[in-house]
MITORTOR-846295 format. One line per 10 residues: number of its first residue (from 1); for each residue x, y, z of C-alpha. Coordinates in steps of 0.5 Angstrom, whole numbers. Each point is the difference from the previous one (the first is absolute). Layout:
BEGIN
NUM	X,Y,Z ~ ...
! end
This chain:
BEGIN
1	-23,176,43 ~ -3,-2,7 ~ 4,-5,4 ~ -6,-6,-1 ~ 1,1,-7 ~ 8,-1,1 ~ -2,-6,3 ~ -5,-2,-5 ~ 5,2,-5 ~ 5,-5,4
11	-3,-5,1 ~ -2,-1,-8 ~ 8,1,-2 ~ 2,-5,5 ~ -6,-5,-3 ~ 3,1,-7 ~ 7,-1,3 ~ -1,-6,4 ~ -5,-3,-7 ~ 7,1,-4
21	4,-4,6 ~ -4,-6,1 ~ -1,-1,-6 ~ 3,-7,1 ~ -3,0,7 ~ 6,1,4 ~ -1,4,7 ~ -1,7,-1 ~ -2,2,7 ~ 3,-2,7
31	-5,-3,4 ~ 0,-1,8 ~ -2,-8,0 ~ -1,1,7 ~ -6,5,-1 ~ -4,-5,-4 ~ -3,-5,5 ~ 1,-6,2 ~ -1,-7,-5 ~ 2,-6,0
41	-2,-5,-6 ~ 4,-5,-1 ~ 3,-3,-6 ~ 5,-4,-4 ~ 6,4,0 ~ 6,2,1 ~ 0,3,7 ~ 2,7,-3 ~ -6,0,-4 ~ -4,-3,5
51	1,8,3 ~ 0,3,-6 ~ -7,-4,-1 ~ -3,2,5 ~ 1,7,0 ~ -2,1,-6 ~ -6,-3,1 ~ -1,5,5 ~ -1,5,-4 ~ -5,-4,-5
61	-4,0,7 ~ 1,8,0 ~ -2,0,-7 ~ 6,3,-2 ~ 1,-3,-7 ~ 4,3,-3 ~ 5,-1,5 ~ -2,-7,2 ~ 0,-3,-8 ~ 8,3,1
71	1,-4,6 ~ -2,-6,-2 ~ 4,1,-6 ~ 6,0,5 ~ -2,-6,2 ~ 1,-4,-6 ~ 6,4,-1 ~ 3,-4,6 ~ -4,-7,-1 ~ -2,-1,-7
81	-3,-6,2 ~ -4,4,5 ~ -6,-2,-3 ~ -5,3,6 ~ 5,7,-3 ~ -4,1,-6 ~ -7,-2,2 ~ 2,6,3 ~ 2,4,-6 ~ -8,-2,-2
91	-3,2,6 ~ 3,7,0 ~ -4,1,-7 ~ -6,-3,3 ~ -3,7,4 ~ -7,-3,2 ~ -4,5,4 ~ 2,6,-5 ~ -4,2,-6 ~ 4,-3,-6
101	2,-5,-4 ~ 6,-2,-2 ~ 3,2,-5 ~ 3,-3,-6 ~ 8,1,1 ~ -2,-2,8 ~ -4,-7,-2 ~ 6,-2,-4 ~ 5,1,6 ~ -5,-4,4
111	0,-5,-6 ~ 7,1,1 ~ 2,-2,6 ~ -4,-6,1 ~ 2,-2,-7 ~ 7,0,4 ~ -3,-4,6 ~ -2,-5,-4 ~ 6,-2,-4 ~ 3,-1,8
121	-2,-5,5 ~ -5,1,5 ~ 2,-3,6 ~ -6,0,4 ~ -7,-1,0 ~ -2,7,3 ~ 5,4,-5 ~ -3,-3,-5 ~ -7,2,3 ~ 2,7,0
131	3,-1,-8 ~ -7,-3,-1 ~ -4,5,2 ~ 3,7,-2 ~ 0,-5,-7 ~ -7,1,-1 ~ 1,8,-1 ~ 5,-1,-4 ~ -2,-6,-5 ~ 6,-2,-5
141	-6,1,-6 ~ -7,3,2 ~ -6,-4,2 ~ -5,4,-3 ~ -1,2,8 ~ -1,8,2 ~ 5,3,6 ~ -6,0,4 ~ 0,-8,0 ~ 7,-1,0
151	-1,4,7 ~ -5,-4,2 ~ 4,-7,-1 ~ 6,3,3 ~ -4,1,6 ~ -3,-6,0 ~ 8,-4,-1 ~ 2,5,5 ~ -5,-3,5 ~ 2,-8,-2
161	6,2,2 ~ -2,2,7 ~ -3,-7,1 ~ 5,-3,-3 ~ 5,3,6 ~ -4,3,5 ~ 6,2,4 ~ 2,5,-5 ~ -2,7,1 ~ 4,3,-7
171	-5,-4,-3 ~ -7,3,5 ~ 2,6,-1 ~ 1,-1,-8 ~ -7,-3,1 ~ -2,6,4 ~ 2,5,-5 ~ -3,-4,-6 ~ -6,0,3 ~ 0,7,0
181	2,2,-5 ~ -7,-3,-3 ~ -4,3,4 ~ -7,3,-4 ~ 0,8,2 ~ -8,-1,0 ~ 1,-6,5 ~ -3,3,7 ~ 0,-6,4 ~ 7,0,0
191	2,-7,1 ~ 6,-1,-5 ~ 3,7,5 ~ -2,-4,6 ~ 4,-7,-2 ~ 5,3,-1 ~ 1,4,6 ~ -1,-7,3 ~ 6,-3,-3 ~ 5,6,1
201	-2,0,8 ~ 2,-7,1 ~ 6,2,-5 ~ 2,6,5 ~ 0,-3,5 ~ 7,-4,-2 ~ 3,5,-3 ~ -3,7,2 ~ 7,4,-3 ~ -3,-3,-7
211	-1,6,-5 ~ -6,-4,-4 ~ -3,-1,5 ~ -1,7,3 ~ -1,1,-7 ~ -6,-5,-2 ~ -3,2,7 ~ 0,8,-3 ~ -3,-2,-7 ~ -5,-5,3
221	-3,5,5 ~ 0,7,-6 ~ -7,0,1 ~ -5,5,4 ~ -3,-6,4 ~ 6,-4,1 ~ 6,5,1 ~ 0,1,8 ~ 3,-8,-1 ~ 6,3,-4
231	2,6,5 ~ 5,-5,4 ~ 4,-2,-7 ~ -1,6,-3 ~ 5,4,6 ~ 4,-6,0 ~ 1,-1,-8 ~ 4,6,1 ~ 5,-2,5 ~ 0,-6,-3
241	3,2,-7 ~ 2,6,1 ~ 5,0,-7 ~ -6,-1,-4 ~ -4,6,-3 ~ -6,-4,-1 ~ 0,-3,7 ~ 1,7,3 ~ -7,2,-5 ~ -3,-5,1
251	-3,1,8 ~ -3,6,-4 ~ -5,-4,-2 ~ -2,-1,6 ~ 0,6,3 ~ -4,4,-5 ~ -5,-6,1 ~ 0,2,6 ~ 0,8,0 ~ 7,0,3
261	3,6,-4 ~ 7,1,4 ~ 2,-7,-1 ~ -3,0,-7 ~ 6,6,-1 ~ 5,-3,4 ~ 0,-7,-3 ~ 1,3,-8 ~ 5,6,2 ~ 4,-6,3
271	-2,-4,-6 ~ 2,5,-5 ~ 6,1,3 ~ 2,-7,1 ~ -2,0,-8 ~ 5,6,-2 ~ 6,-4,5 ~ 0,-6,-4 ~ -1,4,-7 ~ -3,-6,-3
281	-6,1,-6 ~ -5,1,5 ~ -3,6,-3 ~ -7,-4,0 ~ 1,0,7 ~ 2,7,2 ~ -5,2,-4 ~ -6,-4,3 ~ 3,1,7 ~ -1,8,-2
291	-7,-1,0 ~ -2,-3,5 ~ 4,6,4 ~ -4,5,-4 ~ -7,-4,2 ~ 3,1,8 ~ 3,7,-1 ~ -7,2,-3 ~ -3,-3,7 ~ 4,3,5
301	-1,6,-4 ~ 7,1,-3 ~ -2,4,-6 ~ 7,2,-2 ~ 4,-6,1 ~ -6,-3,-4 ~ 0,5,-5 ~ 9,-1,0 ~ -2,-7,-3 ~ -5,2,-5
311	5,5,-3 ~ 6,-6,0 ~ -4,-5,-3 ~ -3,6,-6 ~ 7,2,-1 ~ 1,-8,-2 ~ 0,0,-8 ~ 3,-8,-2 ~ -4,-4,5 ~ 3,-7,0
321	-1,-6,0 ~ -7,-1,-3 ~ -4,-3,5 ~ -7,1,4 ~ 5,3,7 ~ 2,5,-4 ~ -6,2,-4 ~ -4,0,6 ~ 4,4,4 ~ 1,5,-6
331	-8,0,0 ~ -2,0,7 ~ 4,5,4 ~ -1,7,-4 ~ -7,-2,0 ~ 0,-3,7 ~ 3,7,1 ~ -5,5,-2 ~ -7,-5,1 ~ 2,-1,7
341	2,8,1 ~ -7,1,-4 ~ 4,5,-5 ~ -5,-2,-6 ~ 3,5,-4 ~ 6,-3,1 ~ -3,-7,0 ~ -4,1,-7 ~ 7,3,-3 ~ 4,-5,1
351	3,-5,-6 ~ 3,-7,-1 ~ 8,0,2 ~ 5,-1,-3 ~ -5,2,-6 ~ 6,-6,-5 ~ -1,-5,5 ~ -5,-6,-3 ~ -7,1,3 ~ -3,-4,-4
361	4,-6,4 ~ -3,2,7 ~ -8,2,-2 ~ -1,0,8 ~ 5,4,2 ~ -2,6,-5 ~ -7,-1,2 ~ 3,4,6 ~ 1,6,-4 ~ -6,0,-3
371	-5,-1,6 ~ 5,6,4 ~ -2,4,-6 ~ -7,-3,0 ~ -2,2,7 ~ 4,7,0 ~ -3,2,-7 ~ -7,-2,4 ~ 1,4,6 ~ 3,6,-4
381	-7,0,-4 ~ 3,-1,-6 ~ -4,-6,-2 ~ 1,-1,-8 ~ 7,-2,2 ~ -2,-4,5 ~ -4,-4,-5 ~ 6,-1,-4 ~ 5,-3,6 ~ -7,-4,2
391	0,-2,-8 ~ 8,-2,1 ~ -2,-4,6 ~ -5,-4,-4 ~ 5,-2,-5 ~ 5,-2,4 ~ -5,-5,4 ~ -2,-3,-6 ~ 8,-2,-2 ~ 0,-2,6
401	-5,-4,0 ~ 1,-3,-7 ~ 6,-1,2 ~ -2,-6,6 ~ 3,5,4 ~ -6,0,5 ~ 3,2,7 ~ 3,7,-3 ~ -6,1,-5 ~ -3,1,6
411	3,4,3 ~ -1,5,-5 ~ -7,-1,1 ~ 0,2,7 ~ 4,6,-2 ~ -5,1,-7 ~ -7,0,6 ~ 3,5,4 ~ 2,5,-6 ~ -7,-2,-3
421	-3,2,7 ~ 2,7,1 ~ -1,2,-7 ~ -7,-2,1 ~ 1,4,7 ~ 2,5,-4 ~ -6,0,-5 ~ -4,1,6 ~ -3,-8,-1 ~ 2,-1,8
431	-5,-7,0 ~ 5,-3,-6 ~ 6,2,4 ~ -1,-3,6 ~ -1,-6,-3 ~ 5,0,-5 ~ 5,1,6 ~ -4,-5,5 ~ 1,-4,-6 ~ 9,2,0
441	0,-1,7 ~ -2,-7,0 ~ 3,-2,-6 ~ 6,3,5 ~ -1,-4,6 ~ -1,-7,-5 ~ 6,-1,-2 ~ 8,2,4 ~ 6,5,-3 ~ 6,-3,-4
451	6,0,3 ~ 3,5,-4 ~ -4,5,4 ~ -1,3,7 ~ -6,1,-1 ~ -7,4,-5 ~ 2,7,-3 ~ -6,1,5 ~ -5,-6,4 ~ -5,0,-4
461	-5,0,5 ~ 3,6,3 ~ -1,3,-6 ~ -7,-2,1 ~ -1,3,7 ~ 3,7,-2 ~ -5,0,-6 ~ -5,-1,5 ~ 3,5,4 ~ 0,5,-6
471	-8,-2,-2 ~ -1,2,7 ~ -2,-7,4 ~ 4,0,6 ~ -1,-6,3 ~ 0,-5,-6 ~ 7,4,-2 ~ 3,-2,8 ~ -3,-7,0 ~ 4,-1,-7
481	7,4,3 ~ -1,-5,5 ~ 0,-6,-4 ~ 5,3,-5 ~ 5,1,7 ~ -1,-6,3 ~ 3,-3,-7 ~ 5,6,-1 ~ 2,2,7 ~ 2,7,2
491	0,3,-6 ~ 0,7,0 ~ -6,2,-4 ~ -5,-5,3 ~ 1,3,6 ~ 0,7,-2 ~ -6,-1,-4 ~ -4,-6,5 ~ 2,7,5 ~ -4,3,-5
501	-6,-3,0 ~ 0,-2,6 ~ -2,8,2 ~ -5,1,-5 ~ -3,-6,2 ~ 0,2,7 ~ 5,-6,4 ~ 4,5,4 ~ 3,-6,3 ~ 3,-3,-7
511	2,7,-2 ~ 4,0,7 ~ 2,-7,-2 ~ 3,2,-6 ~ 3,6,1 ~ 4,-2,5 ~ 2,-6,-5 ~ 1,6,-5 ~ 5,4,5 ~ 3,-6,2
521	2,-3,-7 ~ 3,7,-3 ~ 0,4,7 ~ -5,5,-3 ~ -6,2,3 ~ -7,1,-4 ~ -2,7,1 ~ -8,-1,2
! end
């Protein structure tokens, strides 16, 4: 037994461990209250649940819901006429950038807690705001409106209460954050991103301990074009809350963006290590920091430490709980591993782990096996199998797309263009290829990544370059590598190849650019 899978094995004891012991939502964990930034919102209560509050809301800013919700239980163990505590309660079950709705034991929770608000006395307009708002997630009987309006209303309510009282920042960033969290992943203009960064310098300005505020700032600039604009609070979050797991990860996001490969390492080892410290159900969270570690050692040229990872995460047998973090990750790093090594014997090998986890919940995430398989079978010359995962691709998008589930369905598509691309590769039809793959990578650069990932299995237009590169077209292939790397900066091999091709096209000053990029990223020399 390797000493990561130890950990792994740990870290999913302790998780039943500490499942079984809050089952009535009791503090599990010790929690330095000092290491989670600094909040103050007042509220009508006792002046011990006041700080009580405030520290618990601190961790909802950090997305710490599990923690959060627990916090804010104390709370009304210590006021129950604190009736901001379980608006608290409701807001911790309300994970509004993350791919899921909730469940139906969390909406009754929510109900819950705002029933039992309700039966008290509001005692001031704000509060009753606040209830009012979260109140539309969670209607006492259904209204016949989908999540996705109820989240747009939410935004809306929030937004009344920032010019109902203007001096309230818990309220702008709220707003902020609601306003993000409905972003379309096809709106280039950015406007939605742009007002909420707006909001939360102004914030930052009075309260630049606040974790939300770093937080937002991050979320609001995960994006190629906008990404430079969250480097200040992507190293600051760190500091910032450095008992949070997911504020320590959450600089990642930045940093992948920008090709930032040592930080994107030291910010999920902290992030992992803050994780098993406070031994609480993170396994969703261990595991998608793995793989963003997995993405920057594979950059950094660090194939053992990846190929530790991969070995762990295949070594998992009973992956829980069942949500997309988890079958994402489960999905993305073996395949990660082999497509980005160019092992396509491997890649084309590879099969849905754990094989009992339910799939069928999580078609995106298993279409990553599928393209994997695809592409390796392809560039293996085994073109019968790679039409049988190009058929699966097929069937998956249009459950998706049956299924009004549009954004992943399009996903799958971006990933069935670029199989369907190098099959016809492969069948020698090189005209339909390069369209099938111009037409993947511009799907690609339509549309943005979910949160889950840290990025594609493979940019599709890098994948178009070497395409390029292999059909003996130089210097499209470079003018395509440099898009790619202008989108996904200092990737490993879109520097090897735009290298490449830029020899065979013979740009001797770009092919000393990026063999000196190459070296200085893995501290190796490309032989001439």
């Amino acid at each position: 037994m390797t000493t990561l899978t130890r950990i792994f094995t740990i870290t999913i004891l302790l998780w039943a461990g500490s499942a079984i012991a809050d089952g009535d939502h009791h503090p599990a964990v010790n929690i330095d209250q000092k290491k989670l930034g600094k909040v103050q919102f007042p509220v009508s209560c006792t002046s011990v649940a006041q700080a009580q509050f405030n520290q618990a809301l601190a961790m909802l800013h950090s997305f710490w819901y599990d923690e959060a919700e627990k916090a804010f239980q104390r709370v009304t163990s210590t006021d129950p006429d604190c009736t901001m505590g379980y608006w608290g309660i409701a807001m911790s079950l309300y994970q509004q950038l993350w791919a899921t709705t909730p469940t139906p034991m969390e909406v009754q929770r929510a109900r819950n807690a705002l029933a039992q608000a309700r039966s008290l006395t509001i005692k001031t307009a704000r509060e009753k705001a606040y209830l009012d708002a979260i109140a539309i997630l969670y209607p006492a009987t259904d209204d016949g409106r989908d999540y996705s309006a109820r989240k747009l209303a939410y935004e809306q309510a929030v937004k009344r209460i920032t010019e109902q009282f203007p001096d309230d920042n818990e309220a702008t960033l709220f707003y902020a954050l609601a306003l993000i969290s409905n972003v379309s992943p096809g709106d280039k203009t950015f406007t939605r991103q742009k007002q909420a960064l707006q909001l939360l310098q102004r914030v930052l300005k009075d309260e630049p301990q606040h974790p939300g505020v770093a937080h937002y700032i991050i979320h609001s600039s995960d994006y190629p074009e906008l990404a430079e604009l969250g480097l200040d609070a992507a190293r600051a979050y760190r500091d910032i809350a450095p008992t949070v797991p997911h504020a320590l990860h959450m600089s990642s996001h930045i940093f992948v963006r920008l090709g930032l490969w040592p930080d994107v390492v030291q910010s999920n080892l902290a992030a992992y290590q803050a994780s098993q410290e406070h031994a609480s159900d993170n396994y969703g969270d261990d595991i998608h920091a793995k793989d963003y570690l997995l993405y920057a050692y594979l950059q950094l040229d660090e194939i053992e430490k990846a190929r530790a990872i991969v070995q762990e995460v295949r070594a998992i047998d009973n992956a829980y709980p069942h949500n997309t973090t988890i079958a994402y990750a489960h999905a993305a790093i073996p395949a990660r591993f082999a497509v980005e090594r160019g092992d396509w014997h491997e890649a084309a090998k590879l099969n849905a782990h754990p094989a009992d986890f339910p799939w069928q919940q999580f078609g995106w995430c298993e279409a990553i096996t599928y393209f994997a398989k695809g592409i390796g079978a392809a560039r293996t010359d085994n073109v019968a199998d790679a039409k049988k995962n190009l058929k699966h691709l097929e069937t998956l998008r249009e459950l998706d797309r049956s299924a009004h589930q549009d954004y992943t369905a399009g996903q799958i598509e971006i990933q069935r263009l670029a199989v369907a691309a190098w099959i016809a590769a492969a069948e020698n039809r090189t005209e339909e290829a390069l369209q099938l793959m111009h037409a993947s990578a511009d799907l690609e650069d339509s549309t943005e990544k979910d949160n889950v990932t840290p990025g594609a299995i493979i940019p599709a237009r890098e994948l178009l370059g070497e395409l390029l590169l292999t059909l003996n077209h130089p210097t499209a292939a470079l003018k395509e590598l440099e898009t790619s790397l202008q989108r996904t900066p200092n990737r490993r091999n879109a520097i090897l190849l735009a290298a490449q091709a830029a020899k065979k096209a013979g740009n001797l000053s770009k092919v000393s650019q990026y063999e000196q990029q190459y070296h200085q990223l893995t501290k190796k020399v490309l032989s001439r």
